[in-house]
C-alpha positions in Angstrom: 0.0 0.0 0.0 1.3 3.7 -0.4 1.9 5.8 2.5 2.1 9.6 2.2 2.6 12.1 5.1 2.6 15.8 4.7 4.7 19.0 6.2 4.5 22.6 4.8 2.1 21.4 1.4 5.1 18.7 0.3 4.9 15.2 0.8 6.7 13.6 4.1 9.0 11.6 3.4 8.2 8.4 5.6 11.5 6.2 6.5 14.2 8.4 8.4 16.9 6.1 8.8 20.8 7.1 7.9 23.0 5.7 5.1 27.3 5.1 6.4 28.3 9.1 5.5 30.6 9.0 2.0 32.2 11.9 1.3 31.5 14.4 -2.2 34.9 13.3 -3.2 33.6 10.0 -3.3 30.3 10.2 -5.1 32.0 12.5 -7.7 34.4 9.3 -8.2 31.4 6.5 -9.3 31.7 6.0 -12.8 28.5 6.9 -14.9 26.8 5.8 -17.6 24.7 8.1 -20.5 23.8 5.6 -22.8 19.8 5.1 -23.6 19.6 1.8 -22.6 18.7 2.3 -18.9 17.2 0.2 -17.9 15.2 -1.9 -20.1 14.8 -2.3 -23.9 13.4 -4.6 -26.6 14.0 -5.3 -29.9 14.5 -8.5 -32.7 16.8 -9.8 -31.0 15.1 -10.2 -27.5 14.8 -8.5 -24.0 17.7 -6.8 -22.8 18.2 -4.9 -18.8 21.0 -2.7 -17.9 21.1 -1.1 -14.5 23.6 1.3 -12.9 24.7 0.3 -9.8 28.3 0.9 -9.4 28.8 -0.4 -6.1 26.7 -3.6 -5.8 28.3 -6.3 -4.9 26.1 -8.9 -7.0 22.2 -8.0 -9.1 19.9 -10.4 -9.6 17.1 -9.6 -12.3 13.8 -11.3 -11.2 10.7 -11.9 -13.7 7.2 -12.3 -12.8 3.9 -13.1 -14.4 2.2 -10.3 -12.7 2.3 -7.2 -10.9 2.0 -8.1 -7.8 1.1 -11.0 -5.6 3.2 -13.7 -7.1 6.2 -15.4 -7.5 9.0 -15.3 -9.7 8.7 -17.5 -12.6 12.8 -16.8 -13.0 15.6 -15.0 -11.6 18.8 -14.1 -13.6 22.6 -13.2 -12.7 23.3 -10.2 -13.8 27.0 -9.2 -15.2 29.0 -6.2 -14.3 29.4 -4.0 -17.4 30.9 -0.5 -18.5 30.2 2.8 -16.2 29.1 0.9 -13.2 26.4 -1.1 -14.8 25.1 -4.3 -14.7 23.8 -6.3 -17.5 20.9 -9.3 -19.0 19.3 -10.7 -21.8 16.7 -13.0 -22.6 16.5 -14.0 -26.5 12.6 -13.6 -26.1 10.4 -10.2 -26.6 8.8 -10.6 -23.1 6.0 -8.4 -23.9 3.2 -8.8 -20.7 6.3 -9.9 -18.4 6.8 -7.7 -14.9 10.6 -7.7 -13.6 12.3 -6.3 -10.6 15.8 -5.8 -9.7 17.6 -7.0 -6.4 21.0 -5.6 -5.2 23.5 -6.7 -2.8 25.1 -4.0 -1.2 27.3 -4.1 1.6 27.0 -7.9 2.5 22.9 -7.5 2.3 20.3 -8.0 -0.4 18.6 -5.0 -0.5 14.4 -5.1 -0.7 13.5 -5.8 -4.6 12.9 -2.8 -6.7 11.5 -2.0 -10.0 15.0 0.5 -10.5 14.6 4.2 -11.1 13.9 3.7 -15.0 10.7 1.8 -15.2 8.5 3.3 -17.8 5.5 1.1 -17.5 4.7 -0.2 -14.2 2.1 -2.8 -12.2 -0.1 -2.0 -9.5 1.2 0.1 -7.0 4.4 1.0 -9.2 6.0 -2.5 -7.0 6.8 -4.3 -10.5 8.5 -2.9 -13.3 6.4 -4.3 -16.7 7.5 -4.7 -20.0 5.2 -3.2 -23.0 5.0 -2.5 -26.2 4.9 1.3 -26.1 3.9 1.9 -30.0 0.9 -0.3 -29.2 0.0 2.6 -26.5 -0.3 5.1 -29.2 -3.5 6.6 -30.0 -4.5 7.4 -33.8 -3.0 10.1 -35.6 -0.2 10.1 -32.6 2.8 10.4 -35.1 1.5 13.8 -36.2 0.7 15.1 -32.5 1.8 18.7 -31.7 1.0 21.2 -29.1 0.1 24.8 -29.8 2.8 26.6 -31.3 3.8 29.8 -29.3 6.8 32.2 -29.9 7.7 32.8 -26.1 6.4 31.7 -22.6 5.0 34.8 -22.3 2.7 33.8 -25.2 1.1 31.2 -22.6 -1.7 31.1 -20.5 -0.8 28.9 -17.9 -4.0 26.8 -16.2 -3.1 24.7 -13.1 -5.1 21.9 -12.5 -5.5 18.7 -10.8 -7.3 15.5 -12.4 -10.1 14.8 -9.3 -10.6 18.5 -8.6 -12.0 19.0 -12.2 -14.2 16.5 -12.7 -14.8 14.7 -9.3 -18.1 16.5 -8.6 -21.6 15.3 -9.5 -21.8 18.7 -11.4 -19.2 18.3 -13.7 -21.0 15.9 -15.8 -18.1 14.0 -16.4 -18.1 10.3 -17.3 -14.7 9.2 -16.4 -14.5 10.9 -13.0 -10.7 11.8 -11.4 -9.3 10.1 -14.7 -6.9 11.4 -17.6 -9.9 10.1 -20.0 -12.1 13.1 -18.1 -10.2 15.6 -20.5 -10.9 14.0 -23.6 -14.6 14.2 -23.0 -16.3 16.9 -25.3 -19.3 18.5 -24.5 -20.0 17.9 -20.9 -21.9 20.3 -19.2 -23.1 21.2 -15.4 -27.0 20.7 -14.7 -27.7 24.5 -16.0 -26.3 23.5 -19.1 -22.9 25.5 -19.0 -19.7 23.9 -20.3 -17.0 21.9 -18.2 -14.2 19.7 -18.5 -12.0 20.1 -22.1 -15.1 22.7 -23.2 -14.5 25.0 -20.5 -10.9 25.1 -21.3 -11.8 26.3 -24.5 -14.3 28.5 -23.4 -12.1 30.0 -21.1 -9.4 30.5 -23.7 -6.5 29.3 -22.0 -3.3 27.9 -24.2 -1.7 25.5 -21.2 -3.1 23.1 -18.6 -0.2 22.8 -15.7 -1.7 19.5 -14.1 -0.2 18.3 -10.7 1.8 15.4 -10.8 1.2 12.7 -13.1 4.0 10.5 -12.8 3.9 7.1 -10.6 3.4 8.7 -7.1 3.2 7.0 -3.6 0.5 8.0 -1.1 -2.6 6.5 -3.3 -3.7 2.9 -3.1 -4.4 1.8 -6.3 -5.8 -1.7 -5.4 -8.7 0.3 -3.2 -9.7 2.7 -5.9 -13.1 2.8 -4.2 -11.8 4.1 -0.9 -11.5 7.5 -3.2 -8.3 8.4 -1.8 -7.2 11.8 -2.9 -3.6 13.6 -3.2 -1.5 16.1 -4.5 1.4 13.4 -6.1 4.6 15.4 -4.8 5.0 11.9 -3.3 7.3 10.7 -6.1 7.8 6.7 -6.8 8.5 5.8 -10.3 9.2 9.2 -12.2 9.0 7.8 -15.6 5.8 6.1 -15.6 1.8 7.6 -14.9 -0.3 7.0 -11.9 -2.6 4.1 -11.8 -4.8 5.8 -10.2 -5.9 8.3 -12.8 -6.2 5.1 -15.1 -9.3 3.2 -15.8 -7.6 -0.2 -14.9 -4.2 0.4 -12.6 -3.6 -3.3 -13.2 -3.1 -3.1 -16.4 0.7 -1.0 -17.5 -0.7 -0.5 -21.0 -3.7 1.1 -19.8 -2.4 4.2 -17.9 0.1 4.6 -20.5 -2.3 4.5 -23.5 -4.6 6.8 -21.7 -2.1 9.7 -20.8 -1.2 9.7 -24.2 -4.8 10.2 -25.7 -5.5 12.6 -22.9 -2.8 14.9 -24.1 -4.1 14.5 -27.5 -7.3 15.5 -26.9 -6.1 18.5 -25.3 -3.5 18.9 -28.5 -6.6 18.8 -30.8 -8.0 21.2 -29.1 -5.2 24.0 -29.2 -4.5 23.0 -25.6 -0.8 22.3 -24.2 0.1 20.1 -21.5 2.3 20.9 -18.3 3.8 18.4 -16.3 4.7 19.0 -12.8 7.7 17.5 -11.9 9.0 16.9 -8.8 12.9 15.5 -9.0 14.3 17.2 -6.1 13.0 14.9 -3.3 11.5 11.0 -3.3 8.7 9.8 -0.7 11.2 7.1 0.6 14.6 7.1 2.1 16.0 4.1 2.4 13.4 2.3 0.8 12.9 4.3 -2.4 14.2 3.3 -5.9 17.4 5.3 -6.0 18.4 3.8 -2.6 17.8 0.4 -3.6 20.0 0.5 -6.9 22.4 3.2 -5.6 22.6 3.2 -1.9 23.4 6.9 -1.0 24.1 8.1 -4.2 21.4 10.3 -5.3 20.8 12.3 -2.4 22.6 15.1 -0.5 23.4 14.4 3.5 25.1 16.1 6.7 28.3 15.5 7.6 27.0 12.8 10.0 25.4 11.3 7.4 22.0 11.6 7.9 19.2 13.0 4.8 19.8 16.7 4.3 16.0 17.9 3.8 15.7 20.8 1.8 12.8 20.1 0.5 11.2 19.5 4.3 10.5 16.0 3.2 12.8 14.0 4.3 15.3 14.3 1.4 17.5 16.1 -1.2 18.3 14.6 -4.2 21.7 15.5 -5.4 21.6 17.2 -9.4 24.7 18.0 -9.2 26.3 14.9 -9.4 26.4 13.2 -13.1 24.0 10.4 -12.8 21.2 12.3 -11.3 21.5 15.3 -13.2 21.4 12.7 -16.4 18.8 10.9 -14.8 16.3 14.5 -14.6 17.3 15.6 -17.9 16.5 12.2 -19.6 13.7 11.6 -17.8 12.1 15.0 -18.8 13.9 14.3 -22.3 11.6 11.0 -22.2 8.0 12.6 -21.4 8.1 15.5 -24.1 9.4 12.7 -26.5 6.9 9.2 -26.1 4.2 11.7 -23.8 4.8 15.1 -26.4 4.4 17.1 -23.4 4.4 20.7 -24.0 6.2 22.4 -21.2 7.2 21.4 -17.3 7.0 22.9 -14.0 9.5 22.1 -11.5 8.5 21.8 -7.5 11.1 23.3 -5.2 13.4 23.9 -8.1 15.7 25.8 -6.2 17.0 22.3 -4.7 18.3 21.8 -8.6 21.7 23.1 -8.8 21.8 25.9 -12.2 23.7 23.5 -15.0 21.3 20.9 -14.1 18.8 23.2 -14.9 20.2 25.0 -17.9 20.8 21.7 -19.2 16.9 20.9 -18.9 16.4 23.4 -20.8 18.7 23.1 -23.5 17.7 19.1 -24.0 14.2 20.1 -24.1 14.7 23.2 -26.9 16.3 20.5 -29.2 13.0 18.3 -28.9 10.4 21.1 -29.6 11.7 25.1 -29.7 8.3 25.6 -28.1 8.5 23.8 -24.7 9.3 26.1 -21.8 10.4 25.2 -18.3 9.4 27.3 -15.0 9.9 26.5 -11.5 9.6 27.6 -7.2 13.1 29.7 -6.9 13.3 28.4 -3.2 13.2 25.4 -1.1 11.9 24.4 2.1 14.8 24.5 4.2 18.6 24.5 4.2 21.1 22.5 1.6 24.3 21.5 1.3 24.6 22.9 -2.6 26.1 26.4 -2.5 23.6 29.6 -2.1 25.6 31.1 -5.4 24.7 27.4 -7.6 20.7 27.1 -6.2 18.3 27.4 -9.2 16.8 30.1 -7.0 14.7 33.3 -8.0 17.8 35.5 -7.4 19.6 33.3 -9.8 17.2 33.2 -12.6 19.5 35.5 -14.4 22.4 32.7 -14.7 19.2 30.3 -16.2 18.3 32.2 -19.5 15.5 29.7 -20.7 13.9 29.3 -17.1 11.3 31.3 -15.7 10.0 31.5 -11.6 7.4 32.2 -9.9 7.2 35.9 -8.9 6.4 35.8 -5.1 6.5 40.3 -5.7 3.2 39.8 -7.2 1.5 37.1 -5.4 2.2 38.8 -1.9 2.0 42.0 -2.7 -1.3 42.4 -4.5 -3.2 40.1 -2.2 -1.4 39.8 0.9 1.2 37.6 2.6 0.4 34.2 1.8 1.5 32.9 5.4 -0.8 35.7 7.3 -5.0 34.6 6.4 -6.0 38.2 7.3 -3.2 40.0 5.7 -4.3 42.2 2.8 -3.1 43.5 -0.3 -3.0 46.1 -3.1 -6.0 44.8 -4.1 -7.7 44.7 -1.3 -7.2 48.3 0.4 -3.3 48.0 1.5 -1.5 51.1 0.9 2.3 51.1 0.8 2.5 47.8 -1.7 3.0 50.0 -4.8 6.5 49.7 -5.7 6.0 45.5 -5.0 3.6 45.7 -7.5 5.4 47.4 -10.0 8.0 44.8 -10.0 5.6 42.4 -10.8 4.2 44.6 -13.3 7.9 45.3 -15.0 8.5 41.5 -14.8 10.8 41.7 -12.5 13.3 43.5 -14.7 15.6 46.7 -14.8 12.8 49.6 -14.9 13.9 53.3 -14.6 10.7 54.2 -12.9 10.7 51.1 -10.4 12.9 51.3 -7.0 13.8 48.0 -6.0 14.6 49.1 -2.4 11.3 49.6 -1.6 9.9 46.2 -2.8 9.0 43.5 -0.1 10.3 40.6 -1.4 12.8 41.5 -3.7 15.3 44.4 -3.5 17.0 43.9 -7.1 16.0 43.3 -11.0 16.5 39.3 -10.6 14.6 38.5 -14.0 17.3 39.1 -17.3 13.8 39.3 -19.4 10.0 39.5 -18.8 10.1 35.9 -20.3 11.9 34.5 -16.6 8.8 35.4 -14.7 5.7 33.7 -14.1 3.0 36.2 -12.6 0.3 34.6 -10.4 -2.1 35.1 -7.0 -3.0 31.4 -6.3 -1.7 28.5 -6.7 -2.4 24.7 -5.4 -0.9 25.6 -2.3 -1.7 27.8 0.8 -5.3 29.3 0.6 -6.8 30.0 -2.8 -7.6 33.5 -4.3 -11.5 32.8 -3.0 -10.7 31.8 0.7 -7.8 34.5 1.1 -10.2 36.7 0.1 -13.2 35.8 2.4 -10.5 35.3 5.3 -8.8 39.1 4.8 -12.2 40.5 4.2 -14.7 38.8 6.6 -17.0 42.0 6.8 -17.2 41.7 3.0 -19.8 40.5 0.8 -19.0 37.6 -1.9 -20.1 40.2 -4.6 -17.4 42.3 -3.0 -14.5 40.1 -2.6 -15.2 39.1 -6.5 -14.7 42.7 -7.3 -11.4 42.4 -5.5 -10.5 39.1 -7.3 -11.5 41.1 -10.7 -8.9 43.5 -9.9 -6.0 41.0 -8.6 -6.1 38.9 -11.8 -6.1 42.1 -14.1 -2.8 43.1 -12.5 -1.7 39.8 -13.2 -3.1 39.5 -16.7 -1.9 42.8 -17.5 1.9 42.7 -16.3 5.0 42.1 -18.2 5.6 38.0 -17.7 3.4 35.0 -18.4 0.5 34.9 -16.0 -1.0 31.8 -14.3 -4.0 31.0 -12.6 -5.5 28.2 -10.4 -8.1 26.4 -11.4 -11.8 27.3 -10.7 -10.6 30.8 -9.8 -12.4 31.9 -12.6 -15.9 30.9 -11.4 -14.7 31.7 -7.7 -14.7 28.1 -6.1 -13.5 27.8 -2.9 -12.1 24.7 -1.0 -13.2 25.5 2.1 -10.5 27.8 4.1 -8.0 24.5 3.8 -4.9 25.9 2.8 -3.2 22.6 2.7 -5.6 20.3 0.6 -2.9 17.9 -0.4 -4.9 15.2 1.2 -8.7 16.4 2.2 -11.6 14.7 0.7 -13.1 15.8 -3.2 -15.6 17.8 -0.9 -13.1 20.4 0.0 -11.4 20.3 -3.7 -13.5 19.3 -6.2 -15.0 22.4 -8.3 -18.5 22.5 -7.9 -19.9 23.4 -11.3 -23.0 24.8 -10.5 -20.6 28.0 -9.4 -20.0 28.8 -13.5 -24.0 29.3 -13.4 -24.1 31.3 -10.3 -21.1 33.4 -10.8 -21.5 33.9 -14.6 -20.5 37.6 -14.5 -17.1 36.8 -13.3 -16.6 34.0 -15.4 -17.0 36.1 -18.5 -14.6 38.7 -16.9 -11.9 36.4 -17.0 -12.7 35.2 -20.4 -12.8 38.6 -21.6 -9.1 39.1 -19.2 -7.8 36.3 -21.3 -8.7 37.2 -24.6 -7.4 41.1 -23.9 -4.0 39.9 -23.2 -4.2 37.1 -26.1 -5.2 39.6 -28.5 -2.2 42.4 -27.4 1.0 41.9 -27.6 1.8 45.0 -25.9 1.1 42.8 -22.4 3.6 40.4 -23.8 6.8 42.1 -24.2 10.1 39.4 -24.3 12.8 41.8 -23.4 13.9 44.4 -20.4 14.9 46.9 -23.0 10.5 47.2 -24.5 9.5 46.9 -21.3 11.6 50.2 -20.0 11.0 52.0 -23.7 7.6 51.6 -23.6 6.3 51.0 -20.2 5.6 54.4 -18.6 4.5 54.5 -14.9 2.7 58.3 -13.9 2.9 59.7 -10.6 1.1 57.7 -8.1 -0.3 58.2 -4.8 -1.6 55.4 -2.4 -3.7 52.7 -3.3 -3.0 54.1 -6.8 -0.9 52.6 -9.9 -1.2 54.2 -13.5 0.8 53.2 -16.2 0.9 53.6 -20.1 2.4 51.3 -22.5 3.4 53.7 -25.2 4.2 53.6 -29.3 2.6 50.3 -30.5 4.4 48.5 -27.7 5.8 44.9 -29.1 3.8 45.2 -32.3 0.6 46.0 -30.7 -2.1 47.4 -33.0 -3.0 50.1 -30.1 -0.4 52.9 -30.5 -1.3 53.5 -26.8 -2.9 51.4 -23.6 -3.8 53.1 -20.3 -4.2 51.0 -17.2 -5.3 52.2 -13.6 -5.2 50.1 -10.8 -7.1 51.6 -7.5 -6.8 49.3 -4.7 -8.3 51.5 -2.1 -11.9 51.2 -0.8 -13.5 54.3 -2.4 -13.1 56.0 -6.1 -10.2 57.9 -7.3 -9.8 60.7 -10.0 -7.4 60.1 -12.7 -5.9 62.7 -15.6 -5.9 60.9 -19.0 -4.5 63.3 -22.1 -7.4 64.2 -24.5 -7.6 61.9 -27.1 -10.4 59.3 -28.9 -10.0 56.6 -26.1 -12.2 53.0 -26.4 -12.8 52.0 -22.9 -11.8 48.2 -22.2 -12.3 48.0 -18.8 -14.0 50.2 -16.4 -16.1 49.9 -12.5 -15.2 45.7 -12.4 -16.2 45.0 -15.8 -14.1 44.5 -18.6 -14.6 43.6 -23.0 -11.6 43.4 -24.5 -13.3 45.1 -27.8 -14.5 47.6 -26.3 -17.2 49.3 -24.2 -17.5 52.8 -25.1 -15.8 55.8 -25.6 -14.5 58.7 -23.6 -12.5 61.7 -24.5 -10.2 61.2 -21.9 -9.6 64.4 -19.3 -10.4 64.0 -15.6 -12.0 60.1 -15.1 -13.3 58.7 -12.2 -11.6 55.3 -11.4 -14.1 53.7 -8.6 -13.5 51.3 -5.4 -11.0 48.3 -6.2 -11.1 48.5 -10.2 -9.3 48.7 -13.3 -9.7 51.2 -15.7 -8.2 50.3 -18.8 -8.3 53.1 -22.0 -6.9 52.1 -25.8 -6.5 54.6 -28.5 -5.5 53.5 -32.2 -4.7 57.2 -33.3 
């Protein structure tokens, strides 16, 4: 059965035990091995295994019938090989056949394990199984492609999790908590609006970001009918998909097959597909997969020996030594190839050490120009790896084709996201200006922005606009509708949605690539749980009678999304537009106006005006004379227009945008 514990919105890491302390010296002296053989493949003439264990004494490779629950119909001697692997072949293709691998380390056979490179797996990820992957291919797969996009900030990113959108009795979703509930056209609530894959569409988004995918620990997939929910930052087998999210976990094929034609689906519908990945910790010590192949090797530790735990989960994994940073780049290497996924978000990247990441990047460019990878710029704790090689947000400039999440924006526009009741820009705090003009610059060098008086950041740390992802919620900590109902509890819902209006047109409307949770949109809630990684599909299933009751906001963000689609001027790639044509006025508090000036990146507006008042009553606002179409105006917003004015001296009301365009 899988176990999963939780600390600080990770997964807890369950066994705590030591490995014998081995110096860096050491590690950095294991030979390695970069061929593409790891750790299984299959071809005319037969099944062949290669696994990297440099210091095992002995490996035995054991076959099995099943997933689980049996013997083994036959158990081989491995043979050491080059760059501390170990080596076997059968003459037969031994399609439908499970393995496992057992090393002897240290005088001990070690538990069995299905090694760190199973791409198809059995129940419970216990058995390693051996498929015919082309057979896993749905039709028209050879010509599958994701939407084409120029740069990240071209995206708009959609974070998601399989139960939460289409777990509810409302969703009108067959294939409930399953990758087949995104291929499933037309599916509407009982007032007959859209959900599931239509919503997407209707909503206009180019990117899903789903929550882990891969094999993880915590969910029992031989008691599918205990309904068991969680995040997946538990990680067991990284290169294969949950069972779980399949219609038959039994089956490797299955999960496989139905990943694929999930991403399709989404594909055919001008829809990419994120993966969240989470290489920097395991949900086992001792007893994971790299510890069973590689005793010690893959993970960072103190100088007594014990699990450093940057990631407050137990573990560390260790990028920076060859194998495991070959181990994250192939594996991501190996889900945009056979899965064609689109893009990938990294948990707690900041435990990844820069030329790992850089060399992500760079793998994944030569694949598909297209894909983009984004990550946290922090940990959870402490490490070993030096502050100056951390894949952190101060460091994005050393990381040219990474972007991070900008904490500037998030904090400052609706309030610390450790404090409930603390508000933000957006919700009558005064003195956040400057932090939200970092988030509105992107995070870059701006002549008009004075980085000493931000909250979170006190320097430029983005190279480009393209290095920063701009968001208010996110899967963790409480969600745009519960912050809001917990900082404003005298407030009425029609109130607080007036106040989410405003937060996401900041973020929509700032230099990066802007994000947003799912269900935001049609202000779901889960309940004031800030830490849902494990509560029942009552607290995080979207209840889709909300898109009915909350219609007005839903079209707000559809109209949000198709403003910023539709003008490039909110999409700049580079520092040097952003401070040519992004011009902040004078400001007072509560109060951000800005113009982005001269056609900015192409736009067809020669000029966009956009007011941000924050505070709790209306505002006056001096706009140059001039044939102005209103776009946004008292929390309402049409991105072709609703109106005109002649500018002069505008009213901007309580916690609203008002955004002006003019052609001429």
């Amino acid at each position: 059965m899988k176990i999963n514990l939780l600390v600080a919105g990770v997964a807890l890491c369950c066994a705590m035990n030591t490995v014998a302390a081995t110096s860096e010296t050491s590690y950095l002296s294991y030979p390695t091995y970069s061929g593409e053989d790891l750790e299984l493949s299959v071809d005319s003439s037969g099944t062949h295994w290669r696994l990297w264990s440099p210091l095992a004494e002995d490996v035995r490779l054991n076959i099995y019938n099943s997933g689980t629950n049996t013997p083994a119909v036959s158990t081989i001697d491995m043979t050491r090989s080059t760059g501390g692997t170990w080596t076997a072949s059968v003459p037969e293709q031994l399609y439908g056949k499970f393995y496992t691998f057992s090393v002897k380390y240290d005088g001990k056979w070690l538990d069995e394990t299905p090694g760190v490179w199973a791409k198809a797996v059995g129940l419970n990820g216990e058995r390693a199984a051996i498929i015919d992957f082309s057979a896993t291919n749905p039709e028209g797969w050879a010509e599958d492609h994701g939407p084409a996009i120029s740069n990240i900030t071209d995206a708009v990113i959609y974070e998601m999790h399989h139960r939460d959108m289409s777990m509810s009795p409302t969703s009108g979703i067959a294939n409930k908590g399953k990758f087949l509930a995104l291929t499933e056209p037309s599916t509407t609530n009982p007032t007959g609006e859209s959900t599931g894959l239509d919503h997407l569409k209707d909503l206009g988004v180019t990117h899903v970001h789903i929550l882990p995918s891969y094999d993880y620990n915590s969910v029992d997939e031989a008691n599918l009918p205990a309904n068991q929910y969680n995040w997946g930052y538990d990680p067991l087998n990284y290169n294969a998909p949950e069972g779980s999210y399949s219609t038959n976990p039994s089956d490797p094929s299955v999960r496989v097959k139905e990943m694929k034609e999930m991403v399709k689906t989404l594909h055919d519908n001008g829809i990419g597909v994120i993966m969240d990945v989470v290489y920097n910790h395991t949900a086992d010590n001792d007893g994971s997969n790299f510890s069973l192949t590689a005793p010690g090797y893959y993970y960072r530790h103190r100088p007594d020996g014990s699990y450093s735990d940057a990631s407050g989960c137990g573990n560390e994994t260790a990028s920076e030594r060859q194998q495991m940073r070959d181990f994250i780049v192939n594996s991501v290497k190996y889900w945009a190839k056979e899965y064609h996924i689109d893009g990938f978000r990294f948990d707690l990247m900041a435990i990844h050490d820069t030329e790992t990441m850089n060399a992500v990047a760079a793998a994944l460019k030569e694949i598909n120009p297209d894909i983009f990878v984004y990550g946290e710029g922090w940990t959870a704790g402490d490490s070993p790896l030096p502050v100056d090689q951390r894949a952190l947000k101060e460091n994005v400039s050393k990381m040219p084709q990474i972007a991070v999440f900008s904490d500037d924006i998030r904090d400052a526009v609706k309030g610390h996201y450790s404090d409930a009741s603390d508000r933000g820009f957006a919700t009558g705090k005064q003195g956040l200006e400057e932090t939200v003009k970092i988030g509105i610059v992107g995070a870059t060098a701006h002549p008009q922005v004075d980085y000493s008086k931000g909250n979170n950041s006190k320097f430029p740390y983005a190279s480009a606009p393209t290095q920063v992802i701009n968001y208010v919620s996110c899967h963790d900590d409480l969600m745009l509708t519960d912050k809001l109902r917990k900082s404003m509890p005298d407030a009425t819902d029609a109130e607080r949605q007036r106040a989410a209006r405003l937060a996401q047109t900041i973020v929509f409307t700032s230099q990066g690539t802007p994000f947003l949770w799912s269900g935001e949109e049609i202000f779901r809630d889960k309940k004031g749980v800030h830490n849902s990684y494990k509560s029942p599909d009552s607290i995080n299933a979207i209840d889709w009678n909300l898109k009915h009751q909350n219609a007005e906001q839903m079209e707000y963000y559809r109209q949000l999304i198709k403003l910023r689609k539709e003008h490039p001027a909110f999409r700049m790639t580079t520092t040097e537009q952003v401070a040519k044509h992004l011009k902040f006025d004078k400001g007072e508090p509560g109060l951000i106006s800005y113009s982005l000036t001269d056609n900015a990146n192409g736009d067809s507006w020669k000029e966009i005006k956009v007011i941000f008042n924050g505070n709790d009553s209306e505002r006056y606002v001096n706009i140059p004379k001039g044939h102005w179409t209103i776009i946004a105006e008292d929390g309402r917003l049409n991105a072709n227009g609703m109106g005109m004015t002649r500018g002069g001296k505008l009213k901007v009301p309580a916690t609203s945008a008002l955004i002006l365009a003019r052609t001429i």
